[in-house]
C-alpha positions in Angstrom: -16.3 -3.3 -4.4 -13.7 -1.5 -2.5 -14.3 1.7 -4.5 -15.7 3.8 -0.9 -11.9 3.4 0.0 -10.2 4.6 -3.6 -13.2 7.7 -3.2 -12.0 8.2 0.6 -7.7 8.2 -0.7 -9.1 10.8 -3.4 -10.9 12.9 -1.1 -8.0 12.8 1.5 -4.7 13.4 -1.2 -7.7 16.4 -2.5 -7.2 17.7 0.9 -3.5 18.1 0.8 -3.5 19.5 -2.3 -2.2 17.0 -4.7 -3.2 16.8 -8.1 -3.5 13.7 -10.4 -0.7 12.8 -12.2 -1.2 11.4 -16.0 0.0 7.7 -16.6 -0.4 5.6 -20.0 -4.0 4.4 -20.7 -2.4 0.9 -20.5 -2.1 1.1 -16.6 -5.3 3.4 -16.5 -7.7 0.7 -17.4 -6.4 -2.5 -18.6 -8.7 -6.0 -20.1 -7.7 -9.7 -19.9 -8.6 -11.2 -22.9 -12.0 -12.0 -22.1 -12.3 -9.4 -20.3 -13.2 -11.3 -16.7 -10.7 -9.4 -15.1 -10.4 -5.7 -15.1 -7.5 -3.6 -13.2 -7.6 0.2 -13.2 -5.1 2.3 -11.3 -4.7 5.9 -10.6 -1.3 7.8 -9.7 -1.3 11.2 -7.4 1.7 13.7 -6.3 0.9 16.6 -3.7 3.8 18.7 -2.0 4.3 16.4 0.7 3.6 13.2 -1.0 6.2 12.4 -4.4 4.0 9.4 -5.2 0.9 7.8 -4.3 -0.5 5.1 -6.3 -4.0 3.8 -6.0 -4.3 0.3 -7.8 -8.6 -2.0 -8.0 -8.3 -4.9 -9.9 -12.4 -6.4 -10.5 -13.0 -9.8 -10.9 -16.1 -10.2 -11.0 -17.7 -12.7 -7.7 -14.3 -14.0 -7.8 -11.9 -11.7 -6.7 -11.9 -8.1 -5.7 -8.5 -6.7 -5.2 -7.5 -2.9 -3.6 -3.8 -2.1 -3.2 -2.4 1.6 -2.3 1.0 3.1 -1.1 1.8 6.3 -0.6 5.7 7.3 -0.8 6.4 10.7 1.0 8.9 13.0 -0.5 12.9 12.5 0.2 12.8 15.2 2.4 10.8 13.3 5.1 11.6 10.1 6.8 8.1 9.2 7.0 7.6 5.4 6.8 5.8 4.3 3.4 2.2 3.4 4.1 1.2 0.3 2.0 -2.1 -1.2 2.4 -3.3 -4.5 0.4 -6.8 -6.2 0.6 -8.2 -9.0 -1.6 -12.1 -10.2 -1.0 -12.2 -14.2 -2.1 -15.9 -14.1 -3.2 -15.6 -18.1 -3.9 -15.0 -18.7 -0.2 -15.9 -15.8 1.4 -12.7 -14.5 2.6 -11.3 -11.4 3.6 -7.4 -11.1 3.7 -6.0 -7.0 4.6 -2.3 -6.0 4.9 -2.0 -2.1 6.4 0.9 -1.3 7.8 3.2 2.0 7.8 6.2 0.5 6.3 9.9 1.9 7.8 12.5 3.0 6.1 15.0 0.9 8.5 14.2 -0.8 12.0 15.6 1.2 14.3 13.8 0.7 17.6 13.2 4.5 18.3 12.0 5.3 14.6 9.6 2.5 14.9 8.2 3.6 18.1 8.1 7.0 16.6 6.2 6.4 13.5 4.4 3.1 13.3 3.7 2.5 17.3 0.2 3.8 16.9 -0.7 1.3 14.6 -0.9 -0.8 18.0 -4.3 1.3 19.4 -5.9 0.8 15.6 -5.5 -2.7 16.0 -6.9 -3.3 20.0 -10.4 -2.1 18.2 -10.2 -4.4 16.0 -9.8 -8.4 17.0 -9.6 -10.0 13.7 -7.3 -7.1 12.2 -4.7 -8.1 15.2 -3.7 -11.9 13.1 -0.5 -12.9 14.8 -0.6 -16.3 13.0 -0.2 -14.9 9.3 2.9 -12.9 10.8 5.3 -15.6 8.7 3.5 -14.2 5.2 6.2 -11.3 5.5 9.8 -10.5 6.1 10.0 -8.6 9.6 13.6 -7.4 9.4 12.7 -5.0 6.1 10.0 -3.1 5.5 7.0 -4.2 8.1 6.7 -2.5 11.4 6.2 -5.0 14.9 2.4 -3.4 14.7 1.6 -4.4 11.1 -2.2 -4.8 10.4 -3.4 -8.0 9.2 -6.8 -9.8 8.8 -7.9 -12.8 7.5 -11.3 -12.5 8.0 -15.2 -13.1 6.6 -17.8 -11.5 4.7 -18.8 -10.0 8.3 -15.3 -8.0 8.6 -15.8 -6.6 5.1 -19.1 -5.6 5.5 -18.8 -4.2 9.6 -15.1 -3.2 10.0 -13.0 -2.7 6.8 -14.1 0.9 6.0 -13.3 2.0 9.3 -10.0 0.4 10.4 -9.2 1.7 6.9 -10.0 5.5 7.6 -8.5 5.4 10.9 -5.2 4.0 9.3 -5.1 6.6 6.8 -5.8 9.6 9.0 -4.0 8.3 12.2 -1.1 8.4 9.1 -1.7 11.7 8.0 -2.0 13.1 11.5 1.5 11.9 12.5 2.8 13.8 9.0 0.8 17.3 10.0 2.5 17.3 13.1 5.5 18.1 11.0 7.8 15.5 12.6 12.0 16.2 12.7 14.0 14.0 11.0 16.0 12.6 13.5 17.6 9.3 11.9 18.0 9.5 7.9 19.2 13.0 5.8 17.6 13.0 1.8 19.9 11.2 0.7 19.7 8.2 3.1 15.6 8.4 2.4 16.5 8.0 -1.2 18.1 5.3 -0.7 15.5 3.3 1.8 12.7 4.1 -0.7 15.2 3.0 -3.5 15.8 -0.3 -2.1 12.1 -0.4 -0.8 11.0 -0.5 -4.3 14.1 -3.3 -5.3 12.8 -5.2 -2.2 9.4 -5.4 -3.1 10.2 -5.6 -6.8 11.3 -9.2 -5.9 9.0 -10.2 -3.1 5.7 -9.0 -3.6 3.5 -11.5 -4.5 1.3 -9.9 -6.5 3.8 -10.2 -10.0 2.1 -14.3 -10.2 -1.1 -12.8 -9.9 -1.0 -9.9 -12.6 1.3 -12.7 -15.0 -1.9 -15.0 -14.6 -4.4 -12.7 -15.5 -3.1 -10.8 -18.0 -0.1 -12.4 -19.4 4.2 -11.9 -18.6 4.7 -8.7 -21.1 2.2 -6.6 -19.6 2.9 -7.3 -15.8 7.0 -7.0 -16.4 6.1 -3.8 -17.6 3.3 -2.7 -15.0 5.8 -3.3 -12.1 8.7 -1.4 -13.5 7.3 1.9 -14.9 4.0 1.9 -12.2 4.4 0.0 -9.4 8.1 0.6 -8.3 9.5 2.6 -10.7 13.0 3.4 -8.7 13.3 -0.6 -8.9 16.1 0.3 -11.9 17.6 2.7 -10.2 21.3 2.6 -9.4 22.8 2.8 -5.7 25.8 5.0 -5.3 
């Protein structure tokens, strides 16, 4: 499951020219111990993008997990886009996070980069979940338009492929058009993507899931040197 979208994110970065990037085979394809659960994860770099990380963990009937985010270089105040989805097979659930994640909350960056989100969502009803809005901290990294679904087996099957395509390409559109910075210099984007990764370092709530499946060692060390790797980097 979910590998149409880690084929459609390799066809797309393909596109711009980027090139996998080598990681240990410890994050490539990593076992539990009884090998129920399976997570593989790929890592990509092309001129515009300094990282994007592509991460399907396989459990089976049970769970099916698909997390990407793509950080664009520190020459471009581009918001991060971060997109999670998790199938529930025991109860048949669909829960999707997409949303392009700002660098600070300015009303006018907003409105520049993530507004557009808003005309993805009125296609889709049950991607437009105002209710799970308090799963998330507004004030950092979410936009006011932030994608999210908690859905059935019918949204998987009928609407997940597509609200994810036009999420990615309504993305990379707004990047070709070769936007002006206009409210952070490279050094300020350092910074936001800097404390981005701290922020989600702390708060992302996928550290209890990767600790229960496959144990405290691996997962401390799966979230430092994969996941957000500028988490140990110092602020001047």
């Amino acid at each position: 499951m979910f590998d149409s979208l880690v084929d459609f994110l390799k066809t797309n970065i393909d596109e711009l020219n980027g090139h996998e990037v080598q990681i240990s085979n410890e994050f490539k394809e990593h076992h539990n111990e009884d090998s129920k659960y399976i997570i593989k994860n790929w890592l990509f770099s092309s001129p515009e993008y300094r990282k994007w990380r592509i991460t399907r963990l396989d459990g089976g009937k049970k769970l099916q997990v698909f997390n990407t985010v793509a950080y664009p270089n520190y020459d471009s105040e581009m918001p991060i886009l971060g997109a999670d989805v998790l199938w529930f097979g025991t109860s048949q659930k669909l829960l999707a996070i997409l949303d392009y994640q700002p660098l600070i909350q300015e009303g006018k960056y907003l409105e520049k980069y993530c507004s557009s989100l808003g005309s993805i969502k009125k296609k889709y009803s049950a991607f437009d979940n105002n209710k799970m809005k308090n799963i998330y901290d507004s004030k950092k990294y979410f936009s006011p338009w932030v994608i999210i679904c908690r859905g059935n087996k019918l949204n998987l099957d009928r609407d997940l492929n597509n609200i994810f395509h036009s999420f990615v390409n309504n993305y990379l559109n707004i990047y070709k058009s070769n936007p002006v910075n206009q409210f952070l210099n490279a050094a300020e984007i350092k910074i936001s993507q800097i404390k981005y990764d701290k922020y989600s370092f702390e708060k992302d709530p996928a550290d209890k899931l990767f600790k229960s499946f496959f144990g405290e060692r691996w997962t401390k060390k799966f979230i430092n040197k994969f996941l957000f790797t500028l988490n140990n980097e110092i602020i001047y």
